[in-house]
C-alpha positions as CSV (number, residue, x, y, z in Angstrom):
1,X,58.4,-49.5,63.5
2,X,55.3,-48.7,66.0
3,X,52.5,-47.2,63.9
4,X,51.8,-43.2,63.9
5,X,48.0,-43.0,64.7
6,X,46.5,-39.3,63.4
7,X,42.7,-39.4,64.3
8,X,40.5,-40.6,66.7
9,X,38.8,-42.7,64.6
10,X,41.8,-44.9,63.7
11,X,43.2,-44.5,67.6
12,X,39.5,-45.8,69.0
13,X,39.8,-48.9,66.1
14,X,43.2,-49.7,67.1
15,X,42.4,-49.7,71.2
16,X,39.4,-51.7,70.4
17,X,41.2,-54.4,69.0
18,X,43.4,-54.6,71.7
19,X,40.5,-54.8,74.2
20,X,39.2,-57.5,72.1
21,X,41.9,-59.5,73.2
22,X,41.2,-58.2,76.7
23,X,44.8,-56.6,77.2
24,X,45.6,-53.6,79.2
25,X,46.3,-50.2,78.1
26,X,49.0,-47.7,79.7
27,X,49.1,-44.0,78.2
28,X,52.0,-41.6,78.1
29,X,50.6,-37.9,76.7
30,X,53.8,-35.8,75.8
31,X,54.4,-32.7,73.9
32,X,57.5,-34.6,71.6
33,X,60.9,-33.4,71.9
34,X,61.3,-36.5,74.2
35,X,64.4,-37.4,76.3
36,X,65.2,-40.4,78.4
37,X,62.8,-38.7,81.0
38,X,59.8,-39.6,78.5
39,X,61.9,-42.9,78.0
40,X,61.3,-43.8,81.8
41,X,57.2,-43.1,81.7
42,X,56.9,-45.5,78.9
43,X,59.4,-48.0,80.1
44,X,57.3,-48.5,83.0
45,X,54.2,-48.1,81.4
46,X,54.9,-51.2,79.2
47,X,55.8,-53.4,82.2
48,X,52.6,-52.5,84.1
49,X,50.4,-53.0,80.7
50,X,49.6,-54.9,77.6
51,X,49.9,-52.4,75.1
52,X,51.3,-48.4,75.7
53,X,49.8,-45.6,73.8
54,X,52.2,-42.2,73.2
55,X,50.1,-39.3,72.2
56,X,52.6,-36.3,70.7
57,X,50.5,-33.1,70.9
58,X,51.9,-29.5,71.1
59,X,49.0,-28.5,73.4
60,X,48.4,-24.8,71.9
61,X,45.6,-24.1,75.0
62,X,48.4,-24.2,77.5
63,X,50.6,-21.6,76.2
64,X,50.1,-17.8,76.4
65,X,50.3,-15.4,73.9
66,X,53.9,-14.7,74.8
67,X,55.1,-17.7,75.3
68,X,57.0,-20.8,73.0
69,X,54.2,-22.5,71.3
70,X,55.8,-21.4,67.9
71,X,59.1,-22.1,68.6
72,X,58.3,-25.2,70.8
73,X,60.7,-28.4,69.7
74,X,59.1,-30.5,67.1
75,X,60.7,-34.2,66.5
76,X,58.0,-37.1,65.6
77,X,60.6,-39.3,63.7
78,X,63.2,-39.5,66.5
79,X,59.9,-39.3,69.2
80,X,59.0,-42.2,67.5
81,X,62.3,-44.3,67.6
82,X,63.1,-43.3,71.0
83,X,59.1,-45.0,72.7
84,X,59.6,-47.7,70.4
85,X,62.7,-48.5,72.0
86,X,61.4,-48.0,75.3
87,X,58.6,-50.7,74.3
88,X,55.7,-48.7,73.7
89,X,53.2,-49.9,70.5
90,X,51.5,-47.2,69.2
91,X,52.2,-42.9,68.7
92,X,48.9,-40.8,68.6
93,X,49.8,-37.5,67.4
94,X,46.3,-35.9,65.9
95,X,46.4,-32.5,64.4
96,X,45.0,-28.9,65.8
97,X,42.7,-29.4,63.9
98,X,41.7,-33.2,65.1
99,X,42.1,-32.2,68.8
100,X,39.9,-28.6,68.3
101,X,37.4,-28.7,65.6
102,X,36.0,-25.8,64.2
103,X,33.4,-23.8,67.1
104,X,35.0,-25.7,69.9
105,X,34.1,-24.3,73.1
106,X,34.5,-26.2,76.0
107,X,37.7,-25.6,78.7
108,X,37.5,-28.2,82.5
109,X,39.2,-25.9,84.9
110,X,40.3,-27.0,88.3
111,X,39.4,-24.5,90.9
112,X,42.3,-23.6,93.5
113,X,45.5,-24.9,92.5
114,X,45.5,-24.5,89.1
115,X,46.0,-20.4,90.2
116,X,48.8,-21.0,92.5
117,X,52.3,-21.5,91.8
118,X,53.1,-22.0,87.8
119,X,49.6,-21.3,87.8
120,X,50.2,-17.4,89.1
121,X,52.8,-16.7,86.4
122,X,51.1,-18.2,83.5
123,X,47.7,-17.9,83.7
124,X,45.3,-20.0,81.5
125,X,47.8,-23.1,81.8
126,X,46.6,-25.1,83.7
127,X,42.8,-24.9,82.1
128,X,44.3,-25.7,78.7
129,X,46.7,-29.1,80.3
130,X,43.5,-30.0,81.9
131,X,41.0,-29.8,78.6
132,X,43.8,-31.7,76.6
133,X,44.2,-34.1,79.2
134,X,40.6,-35.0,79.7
135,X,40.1,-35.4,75.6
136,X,43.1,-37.6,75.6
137,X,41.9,-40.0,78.4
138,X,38.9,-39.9,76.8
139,X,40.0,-40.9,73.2
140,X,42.6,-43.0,74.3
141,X,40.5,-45.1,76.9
142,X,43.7,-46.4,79.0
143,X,43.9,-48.2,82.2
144,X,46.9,-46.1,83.8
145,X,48.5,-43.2,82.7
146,X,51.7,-42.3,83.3
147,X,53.0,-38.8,84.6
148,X,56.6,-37.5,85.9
149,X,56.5,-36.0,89.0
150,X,58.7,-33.0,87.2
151,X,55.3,-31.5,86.7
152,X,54.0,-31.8,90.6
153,X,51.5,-29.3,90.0
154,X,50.3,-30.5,87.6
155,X,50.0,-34.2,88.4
156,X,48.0,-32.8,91.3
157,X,45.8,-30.7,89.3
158,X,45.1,-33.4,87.0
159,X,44.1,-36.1,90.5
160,X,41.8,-33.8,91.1
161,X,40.2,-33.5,87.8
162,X,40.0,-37.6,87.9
163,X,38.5,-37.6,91.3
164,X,36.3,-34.7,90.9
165,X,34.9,-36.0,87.5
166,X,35.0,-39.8,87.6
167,X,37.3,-40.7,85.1
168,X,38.2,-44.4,84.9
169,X,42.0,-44.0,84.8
170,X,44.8,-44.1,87.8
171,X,47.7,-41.8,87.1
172,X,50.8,-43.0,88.3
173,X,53.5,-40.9,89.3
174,X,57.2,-41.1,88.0
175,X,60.4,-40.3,89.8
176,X,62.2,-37.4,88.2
177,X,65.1,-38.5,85.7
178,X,67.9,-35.7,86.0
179,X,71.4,-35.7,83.9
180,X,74.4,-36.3,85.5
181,X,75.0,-33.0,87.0
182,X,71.5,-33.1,88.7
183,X,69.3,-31.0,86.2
184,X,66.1,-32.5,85.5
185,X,65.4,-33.6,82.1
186,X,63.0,-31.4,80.5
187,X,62.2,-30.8,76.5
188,X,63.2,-27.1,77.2
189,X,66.9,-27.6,78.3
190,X,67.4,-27.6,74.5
191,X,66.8,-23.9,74.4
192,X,70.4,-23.4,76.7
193,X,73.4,-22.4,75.0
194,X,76.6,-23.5,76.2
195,X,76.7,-21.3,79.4
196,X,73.2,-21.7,80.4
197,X,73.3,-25.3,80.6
198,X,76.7,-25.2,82.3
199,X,74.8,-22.8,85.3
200,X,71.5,-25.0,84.5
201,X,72.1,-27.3,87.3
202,X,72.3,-24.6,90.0
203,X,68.2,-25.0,90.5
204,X,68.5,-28.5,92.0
205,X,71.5,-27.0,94.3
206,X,69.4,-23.8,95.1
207,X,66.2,-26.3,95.9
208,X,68.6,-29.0,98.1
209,X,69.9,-25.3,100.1
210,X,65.8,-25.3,100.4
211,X,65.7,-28.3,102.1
212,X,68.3,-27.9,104.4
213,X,66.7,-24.8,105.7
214,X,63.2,-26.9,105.8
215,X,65.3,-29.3,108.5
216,X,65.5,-26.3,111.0
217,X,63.1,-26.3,113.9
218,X,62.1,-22.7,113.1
219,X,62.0,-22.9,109.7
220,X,58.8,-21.1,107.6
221,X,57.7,-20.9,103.8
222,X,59.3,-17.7,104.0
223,X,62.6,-18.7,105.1
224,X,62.7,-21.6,102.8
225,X,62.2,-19.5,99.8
226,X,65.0,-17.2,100.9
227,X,67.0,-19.9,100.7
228,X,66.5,-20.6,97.7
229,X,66.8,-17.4,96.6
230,X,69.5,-16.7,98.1
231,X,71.5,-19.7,96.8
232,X,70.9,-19.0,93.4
233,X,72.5,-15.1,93.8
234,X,75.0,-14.7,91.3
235,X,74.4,-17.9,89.4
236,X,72.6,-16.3,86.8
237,X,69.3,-17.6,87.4
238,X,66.4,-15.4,88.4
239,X,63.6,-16.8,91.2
240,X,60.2,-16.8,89.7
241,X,58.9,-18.5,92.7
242,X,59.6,-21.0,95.5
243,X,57.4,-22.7,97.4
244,X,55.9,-25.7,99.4
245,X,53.1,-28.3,98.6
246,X,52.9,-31.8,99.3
247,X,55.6,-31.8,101.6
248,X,58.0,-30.9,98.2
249,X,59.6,-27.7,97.9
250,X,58.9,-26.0,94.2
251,X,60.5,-23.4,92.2
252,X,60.7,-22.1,89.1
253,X,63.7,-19.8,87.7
254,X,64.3,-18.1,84.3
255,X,67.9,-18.8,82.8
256,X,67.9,-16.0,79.7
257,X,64.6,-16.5,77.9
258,X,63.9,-20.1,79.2
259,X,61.9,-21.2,82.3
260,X,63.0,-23.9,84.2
261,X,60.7,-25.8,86.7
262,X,61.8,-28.4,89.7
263,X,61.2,-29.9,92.6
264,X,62.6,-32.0,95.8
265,X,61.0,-34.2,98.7
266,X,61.5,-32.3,102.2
C-alpha cells in the first residue's frame, strides 16, 4: 500500500528522493471522500508523470461559519485504496495543525473573480482554496497539477494566481466524470437521500435547456439563466445562480440542505 505522508518535513524528503532520480512529479490536492472523479485526475496524472502525489486536506479556510466543514465526509483508508488503484505513490494528508501553525496570518486572494459567481454566495471561499493551494504547490513542489473542470471557477481563479505570482506548476484541466444519469460526481452527492439523488440529475438537464437557449440568435445572459431556471421549476431544486464564463454556462442549485455546482460547454 502507497505510504500516508503527515508533515512537510517527511513530504519534502520523500519528493527529494524522487528528484534525485530526476523523475517527474504530478499532484492531485483533494478534500477525501473521493469517487471515480478523483480516480480520473490521478489516472491521468500518473501517465503524464513519474511519481503522483495525493494531498487529503479538509481545507477549513474555505468554509464559512454556516457551512459543512464539521460534517464534511472523512475517508483516508478507502481515499487511500481507491489513488492507489488509480496508480498514484504517495497520500499527503497533514493536520490543521501542520497546514496552519499557531499565529498564522497570511491569506493570497485573487482580485475579481474570486467575488463573482460561487464567490458571491460564499464569501471568503475562494481566498481560503487559494492560500491552501499555494502552500500545497509549495510543499509539494510538482511539475503539473491536476484539476476537474467541475470547479471552473476555481480552476480559473487558481491560473490566475500561477500567472500572477510565478509559480512553477501547469495545471491541467480534467473533463468532468458524471454517473450514468448525467450528474456530476462530486464528494457531496453523498449528502442526498433517496429522493434527492433521484431529482439530482435535473441540474445537467436544466444547464443542457441553458444551452439550447445560448444557440438562439437573440439569446442574452439573461435569457440563458431563465432557462435554466425555468427548467428546473417543479424539480425540487432551487437556482442559486446561472451564469456565463469562458464560453461555459454555470450554475449552482440547492437540493434540501446540499449545494450542487455544474457546468457545460456552449
Amino acid at each position: 500500500m502507497i505510504p500516508v505522508v503527515r508533515t512537510k518535513k517527511a513530504l519534502a524528503r520523500l519528493v527529494s528522493s524522487w528528484r534525485a532520480k530526476g523523475l517527474t512529479v504530478g499532484f492531485v490536492p483533494t478534500m477525501g471522500a473521493l469517487h471515480e472523479g478523483h480516480a480520473a485526475l490521478v489516472r491521468r496524472s500518473a501517465a503524464e508523470n513519474d511519481r503522483t502525489v495525493v494531498s487529503v486536506f479538509v481545507n477549513p479556510l474555505q468554509f464559512g461559519p454556516n457551512e459543512d466543514y464539521g460534517r464534511y465526509p472523512r475517508a483516508l483508508p478507502a481515499d487511500r485504496k481507491l489513488v492507489a488503484a488509480a496508480g498514484a505513490d504517495a497520500v499527503y494528508a497533514p493536520s490543521a495543525e501542520e497546514m496552519y501553525p499557531k499565529g498564522f496570518r497570511t491569506h493570497v486572494e485573487v482580485e475579481g473573480l474570486s467575488d463573482l459567481y460561487c464567490g458571491k454566495y460564499r464569501p471568503g471561499h475562494f481566498r481560503g482554496v487559494a492560500t491552501v493551494v499555494l502552500k500545497l504547490f509549495n510543499q509539494v513542489g510538482a511539475d503539473r497539477a491536476y484539476f476537474g473542470e467541475k470547479d471552473w471557477q476555481q480552476v480559473r481563479i487558481l491560473e490566475t494566481m500561477i500567472r500572477d505570482l510565478d509559480i512553477a506548476v501547469r495545471i491541467v484541466r480534467v473533463p468532468i466524470v458524471r454517473e450514468n444519469d448525467g450528474l456530476a460526481m462530486s464528494s457531496r452527492n453523498a449528502y442526498l437521500s433517496p429522493a434527492e439523488r433521484r431529482a439530482a440529475p435535473a441540474l445537467r438537464k436544466a444547464l443542457e435547456a441553458g444551452r439550447k437557449e445560448a444557440r438562439r440568435p437573440h439569446s442574452r445572459p439573461e435569457t440563458i439563466g431563465a432557462s435554466v431556471r425555468h427548467a428546473l421549476a417543479g424539480t425540487g431544486l432551487k437556482l442559486q445562480y446561472a451564469s456565463v464564463l469562458d464560453g461555459r454556462l454555470l450554475a449552482a442549485a440547492y437540493l434540501g440542505r446540499t449545494r450542487l455546482i455544474d457546468n457545460i460547454k456552449l
